[in-house]
HTML snippet that shows the backbone in 3Dmol.js (N, CA, C, O; Angstrom):
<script src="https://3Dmol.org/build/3Dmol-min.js"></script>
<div id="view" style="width:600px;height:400px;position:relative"></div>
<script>
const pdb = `
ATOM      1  N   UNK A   1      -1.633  20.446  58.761  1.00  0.00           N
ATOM      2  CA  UNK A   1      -2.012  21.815  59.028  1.00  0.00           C
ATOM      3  C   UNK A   1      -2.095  22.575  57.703  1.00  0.00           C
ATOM      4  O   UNK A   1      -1.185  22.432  56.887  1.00  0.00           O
ATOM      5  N   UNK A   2      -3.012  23.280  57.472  1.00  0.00           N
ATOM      6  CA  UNK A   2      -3.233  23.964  56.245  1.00  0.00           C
ATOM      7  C   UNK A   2      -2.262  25.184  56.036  1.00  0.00           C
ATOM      8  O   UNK A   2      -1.665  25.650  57.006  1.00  0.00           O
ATOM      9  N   UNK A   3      -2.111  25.676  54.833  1.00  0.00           N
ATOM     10  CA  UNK A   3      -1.100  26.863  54.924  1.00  0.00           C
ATOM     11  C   UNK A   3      -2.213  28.152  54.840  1.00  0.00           C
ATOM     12  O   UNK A   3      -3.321  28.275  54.319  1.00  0.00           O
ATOM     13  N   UNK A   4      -1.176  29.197  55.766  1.00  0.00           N
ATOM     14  CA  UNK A   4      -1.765  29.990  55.859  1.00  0.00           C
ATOM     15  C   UNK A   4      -1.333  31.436  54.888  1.00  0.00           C
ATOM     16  O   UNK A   4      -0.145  31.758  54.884  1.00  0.00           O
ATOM     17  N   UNK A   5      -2.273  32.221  54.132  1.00  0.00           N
ATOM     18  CA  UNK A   5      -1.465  33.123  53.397  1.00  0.00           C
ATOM     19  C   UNK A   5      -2.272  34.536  54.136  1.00  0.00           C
ATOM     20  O   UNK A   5      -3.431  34.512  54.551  1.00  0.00           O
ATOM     21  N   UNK A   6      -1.359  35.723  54.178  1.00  0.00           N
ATOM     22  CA  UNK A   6      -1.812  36.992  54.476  1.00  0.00           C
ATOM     23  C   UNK A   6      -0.958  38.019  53.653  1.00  0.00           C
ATOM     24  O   UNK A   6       0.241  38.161  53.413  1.00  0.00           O
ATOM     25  N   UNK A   7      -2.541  38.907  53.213  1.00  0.00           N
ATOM     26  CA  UNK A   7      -1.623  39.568  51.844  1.00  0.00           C
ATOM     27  C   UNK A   7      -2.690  41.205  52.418  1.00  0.00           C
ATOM     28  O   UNK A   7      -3.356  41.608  53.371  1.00  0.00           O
ATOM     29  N   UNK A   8      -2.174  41.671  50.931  1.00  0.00           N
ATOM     30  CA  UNK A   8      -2.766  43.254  51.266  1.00  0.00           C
ATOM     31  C   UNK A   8      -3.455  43.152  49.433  1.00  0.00           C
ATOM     32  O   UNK A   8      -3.131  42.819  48.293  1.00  0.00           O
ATOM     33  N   UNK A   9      -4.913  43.874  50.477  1.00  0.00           N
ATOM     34  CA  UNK A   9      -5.485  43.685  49.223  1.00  0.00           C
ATOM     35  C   UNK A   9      -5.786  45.630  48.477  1.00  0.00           C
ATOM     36  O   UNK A   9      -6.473  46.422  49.123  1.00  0.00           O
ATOM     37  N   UNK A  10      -5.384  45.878  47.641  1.00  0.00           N
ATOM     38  CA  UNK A  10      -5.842  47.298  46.942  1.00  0.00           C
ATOM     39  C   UNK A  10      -7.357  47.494  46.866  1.00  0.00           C
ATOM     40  O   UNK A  10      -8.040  46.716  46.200  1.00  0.00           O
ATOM     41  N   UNK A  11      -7.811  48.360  47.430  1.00  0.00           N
ATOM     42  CA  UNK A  11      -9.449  48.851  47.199  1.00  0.00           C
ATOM     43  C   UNK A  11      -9.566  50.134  46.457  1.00  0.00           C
ATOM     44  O   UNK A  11      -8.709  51.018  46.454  1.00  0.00           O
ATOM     45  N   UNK A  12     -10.972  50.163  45.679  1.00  0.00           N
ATOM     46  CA  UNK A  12     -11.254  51.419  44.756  1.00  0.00           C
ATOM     47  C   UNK A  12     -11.608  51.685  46.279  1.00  0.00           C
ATOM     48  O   UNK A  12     -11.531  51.072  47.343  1.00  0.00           O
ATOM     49  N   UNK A  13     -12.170  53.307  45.682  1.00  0.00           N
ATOM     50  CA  UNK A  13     -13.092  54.246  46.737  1.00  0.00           C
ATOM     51  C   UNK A  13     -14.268  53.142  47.185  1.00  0.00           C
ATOM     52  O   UNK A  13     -14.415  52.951  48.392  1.00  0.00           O
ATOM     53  N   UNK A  14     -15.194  52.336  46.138  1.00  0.00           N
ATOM     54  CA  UNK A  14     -16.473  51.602  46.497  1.00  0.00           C
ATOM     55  C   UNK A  14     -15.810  50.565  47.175  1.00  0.00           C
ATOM     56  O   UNK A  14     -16.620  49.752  47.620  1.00  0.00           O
ATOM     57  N   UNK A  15     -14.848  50.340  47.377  1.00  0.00           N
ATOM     58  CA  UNK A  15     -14.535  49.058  47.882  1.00  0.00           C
ATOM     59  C   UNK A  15     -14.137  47.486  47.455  1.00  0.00           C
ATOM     60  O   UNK A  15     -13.745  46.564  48.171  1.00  0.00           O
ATOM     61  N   UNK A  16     -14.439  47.546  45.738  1.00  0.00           N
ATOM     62  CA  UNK A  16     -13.751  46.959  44.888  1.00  0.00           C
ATOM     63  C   UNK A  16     -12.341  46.419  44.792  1.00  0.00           C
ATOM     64  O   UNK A  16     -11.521  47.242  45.198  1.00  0.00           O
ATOM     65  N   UNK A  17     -11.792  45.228  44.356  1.00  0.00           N
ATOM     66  CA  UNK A  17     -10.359  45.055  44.893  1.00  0.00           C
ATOM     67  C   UNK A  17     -10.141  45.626  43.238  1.00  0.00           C
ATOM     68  O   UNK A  17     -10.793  45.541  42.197  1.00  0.00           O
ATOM     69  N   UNK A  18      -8.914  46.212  43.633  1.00  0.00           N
ATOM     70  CA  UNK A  18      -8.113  47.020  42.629  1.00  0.00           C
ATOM     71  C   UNK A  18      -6.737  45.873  41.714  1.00  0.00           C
ATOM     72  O   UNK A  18      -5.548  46.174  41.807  1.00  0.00           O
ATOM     73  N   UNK A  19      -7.065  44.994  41.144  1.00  0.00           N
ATOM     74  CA  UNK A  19      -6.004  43.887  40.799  1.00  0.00           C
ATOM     75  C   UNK A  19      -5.987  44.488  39.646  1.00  0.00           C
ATOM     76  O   UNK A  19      -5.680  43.479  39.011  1.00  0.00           O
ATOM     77  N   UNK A  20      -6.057  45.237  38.904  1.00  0.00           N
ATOM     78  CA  UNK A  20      -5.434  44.998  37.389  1.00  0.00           C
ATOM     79  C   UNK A  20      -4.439  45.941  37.599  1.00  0.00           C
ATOM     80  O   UNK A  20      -4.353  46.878  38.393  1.00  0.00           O
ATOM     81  N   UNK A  21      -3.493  45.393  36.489  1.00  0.00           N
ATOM     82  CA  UNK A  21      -2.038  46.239  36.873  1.00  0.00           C
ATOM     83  C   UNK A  21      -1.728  47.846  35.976  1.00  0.00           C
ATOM     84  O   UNK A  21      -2.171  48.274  34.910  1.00  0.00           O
ATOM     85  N   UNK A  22      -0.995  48.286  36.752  1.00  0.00           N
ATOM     86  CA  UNK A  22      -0.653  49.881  36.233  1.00  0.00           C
ATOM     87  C   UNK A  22      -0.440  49.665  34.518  1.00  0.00           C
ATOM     88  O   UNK A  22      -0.035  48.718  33.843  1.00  0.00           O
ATOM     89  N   UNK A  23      -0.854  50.835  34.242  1.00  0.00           N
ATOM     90  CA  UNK A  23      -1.304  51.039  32.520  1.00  0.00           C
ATOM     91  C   UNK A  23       0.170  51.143  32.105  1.00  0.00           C
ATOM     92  O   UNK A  23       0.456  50.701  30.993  1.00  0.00           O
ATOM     93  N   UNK A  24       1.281  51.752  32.975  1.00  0.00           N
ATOM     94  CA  UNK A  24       2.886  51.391  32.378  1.00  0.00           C
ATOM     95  C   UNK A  24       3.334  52.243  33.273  1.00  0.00           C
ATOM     96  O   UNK A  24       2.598  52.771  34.107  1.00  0.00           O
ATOM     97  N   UNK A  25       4.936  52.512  33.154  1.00  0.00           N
ATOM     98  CA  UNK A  25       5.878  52.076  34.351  1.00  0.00           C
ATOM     99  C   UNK A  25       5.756  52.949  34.960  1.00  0.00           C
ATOM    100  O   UNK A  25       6.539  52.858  35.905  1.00  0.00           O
ATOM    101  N   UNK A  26       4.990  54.156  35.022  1.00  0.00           N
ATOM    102  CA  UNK A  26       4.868  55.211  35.821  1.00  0.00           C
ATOM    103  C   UNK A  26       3.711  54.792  36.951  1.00  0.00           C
ATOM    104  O   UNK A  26       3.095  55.325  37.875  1.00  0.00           O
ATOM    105  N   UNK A  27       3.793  53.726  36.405  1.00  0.00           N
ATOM    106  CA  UNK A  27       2.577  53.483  37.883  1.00  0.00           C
ATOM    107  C   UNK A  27       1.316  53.448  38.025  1.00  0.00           C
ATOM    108  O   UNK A  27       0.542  52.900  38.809  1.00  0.00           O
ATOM    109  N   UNK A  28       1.217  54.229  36.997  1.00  0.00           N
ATOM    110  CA  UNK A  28      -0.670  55.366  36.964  1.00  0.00           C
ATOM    111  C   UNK A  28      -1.593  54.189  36.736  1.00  0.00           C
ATOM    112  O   UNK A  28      -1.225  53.182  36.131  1.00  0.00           O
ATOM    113  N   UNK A  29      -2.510  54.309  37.118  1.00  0.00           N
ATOM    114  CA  UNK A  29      -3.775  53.383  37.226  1.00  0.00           C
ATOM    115  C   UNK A  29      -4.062  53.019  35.580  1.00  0.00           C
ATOM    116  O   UNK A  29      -3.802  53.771  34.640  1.00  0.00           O
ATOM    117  N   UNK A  30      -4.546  51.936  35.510  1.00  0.00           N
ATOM    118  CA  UNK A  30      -5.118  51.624  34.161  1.00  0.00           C
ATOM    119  C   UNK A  30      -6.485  52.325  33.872  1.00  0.00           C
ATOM    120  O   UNK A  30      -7.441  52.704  34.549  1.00  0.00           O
ATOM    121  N   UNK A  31      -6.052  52.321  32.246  1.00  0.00           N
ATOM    122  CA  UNK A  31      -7.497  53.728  32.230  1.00  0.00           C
ATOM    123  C   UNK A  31      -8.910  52.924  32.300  1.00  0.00           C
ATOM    124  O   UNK A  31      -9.235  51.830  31.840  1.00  0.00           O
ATOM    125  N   UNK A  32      -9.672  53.966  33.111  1.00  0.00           N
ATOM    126  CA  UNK A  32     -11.345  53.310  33.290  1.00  0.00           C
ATOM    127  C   UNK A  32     -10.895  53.115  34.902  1.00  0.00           C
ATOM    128  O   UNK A  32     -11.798  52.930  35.719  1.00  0.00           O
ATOM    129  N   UNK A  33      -9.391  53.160  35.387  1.00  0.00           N
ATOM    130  CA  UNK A  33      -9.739  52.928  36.741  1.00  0.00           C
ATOM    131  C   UNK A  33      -9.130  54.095  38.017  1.00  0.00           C
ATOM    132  O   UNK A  33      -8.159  54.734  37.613  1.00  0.00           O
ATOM    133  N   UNK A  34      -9.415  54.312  38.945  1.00  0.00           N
ATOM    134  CA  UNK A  34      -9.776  55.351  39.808  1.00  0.00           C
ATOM    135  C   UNK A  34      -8.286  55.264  40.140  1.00  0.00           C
ATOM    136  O   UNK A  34      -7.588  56.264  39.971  1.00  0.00           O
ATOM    137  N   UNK A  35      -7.644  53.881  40.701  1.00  0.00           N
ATOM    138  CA  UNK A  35      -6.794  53.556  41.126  1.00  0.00           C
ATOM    139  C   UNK A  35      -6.889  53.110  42.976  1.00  0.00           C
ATOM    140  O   UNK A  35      -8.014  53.345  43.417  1.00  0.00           O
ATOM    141  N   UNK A  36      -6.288  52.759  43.620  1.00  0.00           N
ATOM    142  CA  UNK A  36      -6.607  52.251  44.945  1.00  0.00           C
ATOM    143  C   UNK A  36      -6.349  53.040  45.552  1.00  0.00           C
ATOM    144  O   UNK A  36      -5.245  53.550  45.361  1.00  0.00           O
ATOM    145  N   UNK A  37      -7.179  53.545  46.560  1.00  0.00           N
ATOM    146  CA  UNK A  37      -7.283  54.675  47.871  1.00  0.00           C
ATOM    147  C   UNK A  37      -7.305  54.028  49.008  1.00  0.00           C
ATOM    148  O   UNK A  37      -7.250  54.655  50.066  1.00  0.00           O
ATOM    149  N   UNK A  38      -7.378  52.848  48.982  1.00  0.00           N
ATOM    150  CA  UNK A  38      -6.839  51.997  50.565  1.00  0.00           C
ATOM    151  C   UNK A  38      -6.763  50.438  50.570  1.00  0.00           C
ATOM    152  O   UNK A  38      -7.369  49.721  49.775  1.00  0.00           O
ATOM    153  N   UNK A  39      -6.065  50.072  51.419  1.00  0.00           N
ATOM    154  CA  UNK A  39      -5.332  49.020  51.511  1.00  0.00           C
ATOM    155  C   UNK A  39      -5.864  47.869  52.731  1.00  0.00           C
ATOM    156  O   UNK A  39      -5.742  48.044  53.944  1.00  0.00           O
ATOM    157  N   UNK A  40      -6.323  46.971  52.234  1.00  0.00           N
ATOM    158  CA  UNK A  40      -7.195  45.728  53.354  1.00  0.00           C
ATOM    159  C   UNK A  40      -6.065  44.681  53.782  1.00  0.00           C
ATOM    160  O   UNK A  40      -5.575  43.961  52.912  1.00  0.00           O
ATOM    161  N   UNK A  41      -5.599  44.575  55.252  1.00  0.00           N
ATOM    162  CA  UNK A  41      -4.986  43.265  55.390  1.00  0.00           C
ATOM    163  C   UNK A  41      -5.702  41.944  55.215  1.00  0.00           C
ATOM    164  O   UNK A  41      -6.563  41.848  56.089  1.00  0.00           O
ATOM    165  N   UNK A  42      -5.671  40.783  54.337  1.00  0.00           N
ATOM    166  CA  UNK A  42      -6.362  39.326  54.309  1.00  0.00           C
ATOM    167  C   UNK A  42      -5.251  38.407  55.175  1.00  0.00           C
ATOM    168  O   UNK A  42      -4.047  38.509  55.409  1.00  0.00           O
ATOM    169  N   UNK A  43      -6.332  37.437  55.531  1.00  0.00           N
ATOM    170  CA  UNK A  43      -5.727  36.285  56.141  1.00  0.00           C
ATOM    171  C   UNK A  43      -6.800  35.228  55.583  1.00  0.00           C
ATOM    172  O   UNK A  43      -8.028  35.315  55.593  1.00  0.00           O
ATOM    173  N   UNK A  44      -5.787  33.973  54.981  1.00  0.00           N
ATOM    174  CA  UNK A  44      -7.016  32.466  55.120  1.00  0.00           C
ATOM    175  C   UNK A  44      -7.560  32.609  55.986  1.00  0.00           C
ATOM    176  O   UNK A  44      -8.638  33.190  55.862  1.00  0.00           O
ATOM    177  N   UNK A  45      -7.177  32.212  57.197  1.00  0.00           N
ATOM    178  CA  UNK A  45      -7.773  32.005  58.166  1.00  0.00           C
ATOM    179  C   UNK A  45      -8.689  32.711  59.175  1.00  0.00           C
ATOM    180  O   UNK A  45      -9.472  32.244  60.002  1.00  0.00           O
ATOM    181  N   UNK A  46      -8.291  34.246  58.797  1.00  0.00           N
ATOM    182  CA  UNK A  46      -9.299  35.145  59.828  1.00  0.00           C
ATOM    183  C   UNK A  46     -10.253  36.497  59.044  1.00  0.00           C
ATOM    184  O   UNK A  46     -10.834  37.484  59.495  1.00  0.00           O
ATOM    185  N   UNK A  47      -9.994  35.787  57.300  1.00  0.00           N
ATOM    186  CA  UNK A  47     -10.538  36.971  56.379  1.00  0.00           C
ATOM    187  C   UNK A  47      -9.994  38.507  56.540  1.00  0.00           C
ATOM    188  O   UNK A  47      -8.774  38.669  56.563  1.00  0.00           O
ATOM    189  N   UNK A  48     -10.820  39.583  56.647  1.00  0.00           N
ATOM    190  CA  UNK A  48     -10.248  40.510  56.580  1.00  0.00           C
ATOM    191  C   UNK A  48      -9.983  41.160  58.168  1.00  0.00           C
ATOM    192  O   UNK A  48     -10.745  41.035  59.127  1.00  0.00           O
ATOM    193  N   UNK A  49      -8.552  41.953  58.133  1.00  0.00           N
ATOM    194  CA  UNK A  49      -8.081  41.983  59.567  1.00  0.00           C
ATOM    195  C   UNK A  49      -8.269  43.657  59.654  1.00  0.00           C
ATOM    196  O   UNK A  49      -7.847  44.438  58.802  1.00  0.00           O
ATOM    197  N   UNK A  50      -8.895  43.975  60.705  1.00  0.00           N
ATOM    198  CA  UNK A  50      -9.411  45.336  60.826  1.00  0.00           C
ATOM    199  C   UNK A  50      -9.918  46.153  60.386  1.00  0.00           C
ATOM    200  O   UNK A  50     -11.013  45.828  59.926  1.00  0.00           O
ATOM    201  N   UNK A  51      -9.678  47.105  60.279  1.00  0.00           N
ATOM    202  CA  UNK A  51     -10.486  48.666  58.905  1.00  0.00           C
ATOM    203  C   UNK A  51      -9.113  48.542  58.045  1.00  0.00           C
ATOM    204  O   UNK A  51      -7.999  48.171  58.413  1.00  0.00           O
ATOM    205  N   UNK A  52      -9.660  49.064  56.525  1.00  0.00           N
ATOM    206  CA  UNK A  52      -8.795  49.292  55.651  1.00  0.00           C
ATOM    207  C   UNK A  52      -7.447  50.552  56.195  1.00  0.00           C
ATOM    208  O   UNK A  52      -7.543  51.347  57.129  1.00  0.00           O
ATOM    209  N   UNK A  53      -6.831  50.453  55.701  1.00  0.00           N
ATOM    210  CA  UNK A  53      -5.638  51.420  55.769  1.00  0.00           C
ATOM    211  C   UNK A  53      -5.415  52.294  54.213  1.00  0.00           C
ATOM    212  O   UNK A  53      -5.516  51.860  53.066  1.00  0.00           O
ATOM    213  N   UNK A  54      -5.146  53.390  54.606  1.00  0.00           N
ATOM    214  CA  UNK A  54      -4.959  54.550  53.872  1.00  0.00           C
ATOM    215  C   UNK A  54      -3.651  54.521  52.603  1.00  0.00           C
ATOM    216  O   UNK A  54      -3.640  54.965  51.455  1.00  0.00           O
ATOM    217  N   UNK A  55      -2.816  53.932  53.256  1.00  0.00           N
ATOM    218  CA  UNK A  55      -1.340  53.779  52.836  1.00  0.00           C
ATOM    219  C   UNK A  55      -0.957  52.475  53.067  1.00  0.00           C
ATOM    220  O   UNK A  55      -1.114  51.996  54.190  1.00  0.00           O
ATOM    221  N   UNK A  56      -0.552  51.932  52.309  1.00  0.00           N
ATOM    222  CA  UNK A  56       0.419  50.408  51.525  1.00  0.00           C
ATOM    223  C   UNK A  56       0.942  50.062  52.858  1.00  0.00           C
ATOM    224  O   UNK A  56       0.640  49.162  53.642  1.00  0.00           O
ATOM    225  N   UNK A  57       1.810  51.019  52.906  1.00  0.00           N
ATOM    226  CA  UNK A  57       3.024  50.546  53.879  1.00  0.00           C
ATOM    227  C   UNK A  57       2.487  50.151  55.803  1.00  0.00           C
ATOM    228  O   UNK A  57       3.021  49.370  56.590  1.00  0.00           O
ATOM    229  N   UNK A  58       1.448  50.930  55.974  1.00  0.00           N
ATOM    230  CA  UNK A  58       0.882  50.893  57.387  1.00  0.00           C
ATOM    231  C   UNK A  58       0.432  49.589  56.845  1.00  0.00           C
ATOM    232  O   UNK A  58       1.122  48.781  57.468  1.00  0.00           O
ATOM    233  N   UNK A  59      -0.313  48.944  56.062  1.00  0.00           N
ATOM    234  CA  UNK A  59      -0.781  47.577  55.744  1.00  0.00           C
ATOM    235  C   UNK A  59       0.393  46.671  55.854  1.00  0.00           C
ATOM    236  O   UNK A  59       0.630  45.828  56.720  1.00  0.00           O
ATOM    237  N   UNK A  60       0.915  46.927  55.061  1.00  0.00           N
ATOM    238  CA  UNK A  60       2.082  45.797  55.018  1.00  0.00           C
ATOM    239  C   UNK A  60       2.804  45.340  56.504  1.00  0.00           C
ATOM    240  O   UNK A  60       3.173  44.214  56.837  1.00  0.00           O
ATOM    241  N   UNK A  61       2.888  46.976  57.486  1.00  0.00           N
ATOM    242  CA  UNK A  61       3.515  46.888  58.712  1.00  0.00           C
ATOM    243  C   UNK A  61       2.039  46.066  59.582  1.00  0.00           C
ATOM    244  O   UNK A  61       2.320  45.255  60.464  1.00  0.00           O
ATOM    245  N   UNK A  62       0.895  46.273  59.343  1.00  0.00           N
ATOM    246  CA  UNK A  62      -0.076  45.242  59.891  1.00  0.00           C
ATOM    247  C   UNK A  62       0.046  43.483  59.438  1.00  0.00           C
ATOM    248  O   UNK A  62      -0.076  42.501  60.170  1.00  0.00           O
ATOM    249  N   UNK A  63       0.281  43.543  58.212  1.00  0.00           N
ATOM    250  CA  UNK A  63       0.335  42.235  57.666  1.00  0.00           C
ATOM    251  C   UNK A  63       1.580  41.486  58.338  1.00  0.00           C
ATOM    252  O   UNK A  63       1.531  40.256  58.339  1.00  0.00           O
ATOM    253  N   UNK A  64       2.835  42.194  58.982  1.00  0.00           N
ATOM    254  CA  UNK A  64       4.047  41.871  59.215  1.00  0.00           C
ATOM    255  C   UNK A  64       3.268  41.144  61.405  1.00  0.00           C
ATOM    256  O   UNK A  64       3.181  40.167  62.149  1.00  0.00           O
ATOM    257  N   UNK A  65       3.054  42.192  61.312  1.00  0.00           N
ATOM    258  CA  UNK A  65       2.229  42.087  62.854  1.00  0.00           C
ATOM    259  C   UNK A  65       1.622  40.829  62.507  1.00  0.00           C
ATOM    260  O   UNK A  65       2.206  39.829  62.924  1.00  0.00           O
ATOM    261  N   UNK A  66       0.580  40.669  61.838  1.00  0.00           N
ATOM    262  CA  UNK A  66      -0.280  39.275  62.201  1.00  0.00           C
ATOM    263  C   UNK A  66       0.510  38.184  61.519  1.00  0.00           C
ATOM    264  O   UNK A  66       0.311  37.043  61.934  1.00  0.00           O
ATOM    265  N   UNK A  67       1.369  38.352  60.545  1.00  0.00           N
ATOM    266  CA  UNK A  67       2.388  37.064  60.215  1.00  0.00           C
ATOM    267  C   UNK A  67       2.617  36.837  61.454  1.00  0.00           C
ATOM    268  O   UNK A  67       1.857  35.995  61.932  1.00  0.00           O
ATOM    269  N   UNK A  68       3.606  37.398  62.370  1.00  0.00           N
ATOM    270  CA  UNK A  68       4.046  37.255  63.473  1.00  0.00           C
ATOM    271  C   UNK A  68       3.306  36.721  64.710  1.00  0.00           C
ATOM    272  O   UNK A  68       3.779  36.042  65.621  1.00  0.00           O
ATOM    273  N   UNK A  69       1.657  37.306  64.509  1.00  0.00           N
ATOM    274  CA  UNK A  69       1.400  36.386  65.555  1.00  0.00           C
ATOM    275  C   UNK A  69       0.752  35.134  65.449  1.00  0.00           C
ATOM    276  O   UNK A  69       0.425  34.467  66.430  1.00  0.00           O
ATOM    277  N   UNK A  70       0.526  34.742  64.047  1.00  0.00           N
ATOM    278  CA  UNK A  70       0.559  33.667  63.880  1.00  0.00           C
ATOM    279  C   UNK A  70       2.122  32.338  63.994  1.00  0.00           C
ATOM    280  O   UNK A  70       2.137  31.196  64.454  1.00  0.00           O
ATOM    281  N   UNK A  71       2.776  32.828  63.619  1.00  0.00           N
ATOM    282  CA  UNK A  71       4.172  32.248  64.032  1.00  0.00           C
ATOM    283  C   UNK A  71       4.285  31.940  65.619  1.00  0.00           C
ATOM    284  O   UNK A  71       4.719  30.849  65.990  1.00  0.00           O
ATOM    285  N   UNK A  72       3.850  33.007  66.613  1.00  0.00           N
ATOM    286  CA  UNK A  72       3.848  32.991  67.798  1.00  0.00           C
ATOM    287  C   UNK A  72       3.371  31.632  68.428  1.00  0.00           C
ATOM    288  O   UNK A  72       3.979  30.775  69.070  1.00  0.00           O
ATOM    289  N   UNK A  73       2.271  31.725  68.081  1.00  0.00           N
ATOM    290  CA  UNK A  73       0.886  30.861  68.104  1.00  0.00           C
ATOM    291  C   UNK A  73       1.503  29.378  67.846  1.00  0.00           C
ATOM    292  O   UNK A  73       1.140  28.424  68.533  1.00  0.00           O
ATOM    293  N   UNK A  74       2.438  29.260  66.830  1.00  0.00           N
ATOM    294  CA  UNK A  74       2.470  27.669  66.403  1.00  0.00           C
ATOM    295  C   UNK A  74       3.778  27.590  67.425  1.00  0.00           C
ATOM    296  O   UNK A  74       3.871  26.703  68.273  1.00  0.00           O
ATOM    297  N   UNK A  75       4.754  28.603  67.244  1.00  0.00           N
ATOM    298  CA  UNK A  75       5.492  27.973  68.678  1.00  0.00           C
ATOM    299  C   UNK A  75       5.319  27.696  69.658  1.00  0.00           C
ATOM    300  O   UNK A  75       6.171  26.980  70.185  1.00  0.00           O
ATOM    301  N   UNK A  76       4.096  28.115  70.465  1.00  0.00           N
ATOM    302  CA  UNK A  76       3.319  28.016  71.804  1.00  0.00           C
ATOM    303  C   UNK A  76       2.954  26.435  71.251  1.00  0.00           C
ATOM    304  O   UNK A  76       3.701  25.535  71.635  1.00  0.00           O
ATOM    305  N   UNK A  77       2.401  26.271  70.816  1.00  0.00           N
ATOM    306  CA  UNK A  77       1.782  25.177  70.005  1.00  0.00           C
ATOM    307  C   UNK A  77       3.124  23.604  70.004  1.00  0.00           C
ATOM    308  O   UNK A  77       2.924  22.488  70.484  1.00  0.00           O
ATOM    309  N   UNK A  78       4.014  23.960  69.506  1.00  0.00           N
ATOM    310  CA  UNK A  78       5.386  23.136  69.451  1.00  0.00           C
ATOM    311  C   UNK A  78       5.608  23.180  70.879  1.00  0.00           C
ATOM    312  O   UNK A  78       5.373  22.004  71.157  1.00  0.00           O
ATOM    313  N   UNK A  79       5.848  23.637  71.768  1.00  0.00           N
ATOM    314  CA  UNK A  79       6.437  23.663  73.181  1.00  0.00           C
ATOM    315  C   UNK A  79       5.704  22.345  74.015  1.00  0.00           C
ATOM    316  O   UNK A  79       6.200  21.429  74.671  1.00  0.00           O
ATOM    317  N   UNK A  80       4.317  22.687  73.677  1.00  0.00           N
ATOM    318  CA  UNK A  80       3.403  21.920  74.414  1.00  0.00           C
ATOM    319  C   UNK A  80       3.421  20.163  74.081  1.00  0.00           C
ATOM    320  O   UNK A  80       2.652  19.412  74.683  1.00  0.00           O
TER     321      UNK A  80
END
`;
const viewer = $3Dmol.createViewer("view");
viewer.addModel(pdb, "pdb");
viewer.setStyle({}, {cartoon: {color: "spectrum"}});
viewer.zoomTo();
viewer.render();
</script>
């Protein structure tokens, strides 16, 4: 069975993934960049999971949701 990873991805305003890291410890966006205004749940397996989210943390609480129902899924899976 392949492994499965689900992460949260940072988006500019255009929709760009936002990976380069804060310019220093205050956080602030690296210069030349806008900084991320919303947040995409990924999955291997099902690409991107719904509309972006506004805030980190509602993502992360989505990303926690579909960990989970993938876990679900393989125990249904083991029973049988």
């Amino acid at each position: 069975m392949a492994r499965i990873c689900i992460w949260v991805a940072a988006q500019h305003r255009d929709g760009t993934l936002c990976s380069h890291p804060a310019a220093d410890a205050s956080h602030a966006p690296a210069t030349g960049c806008s900084g991320p205004v919303r947040y995409q749940v990924m999955c291997t397996q099902h690409g991107a999971l719904g509309r972006p989210l506004s805030l980190r943390m509602l993502a992360e609480a989505a990303q926690d949701t579909h960990h989970h129902e993938h876990r679900a899924v393989l125990a249904r899976r083991a029973e049988q």
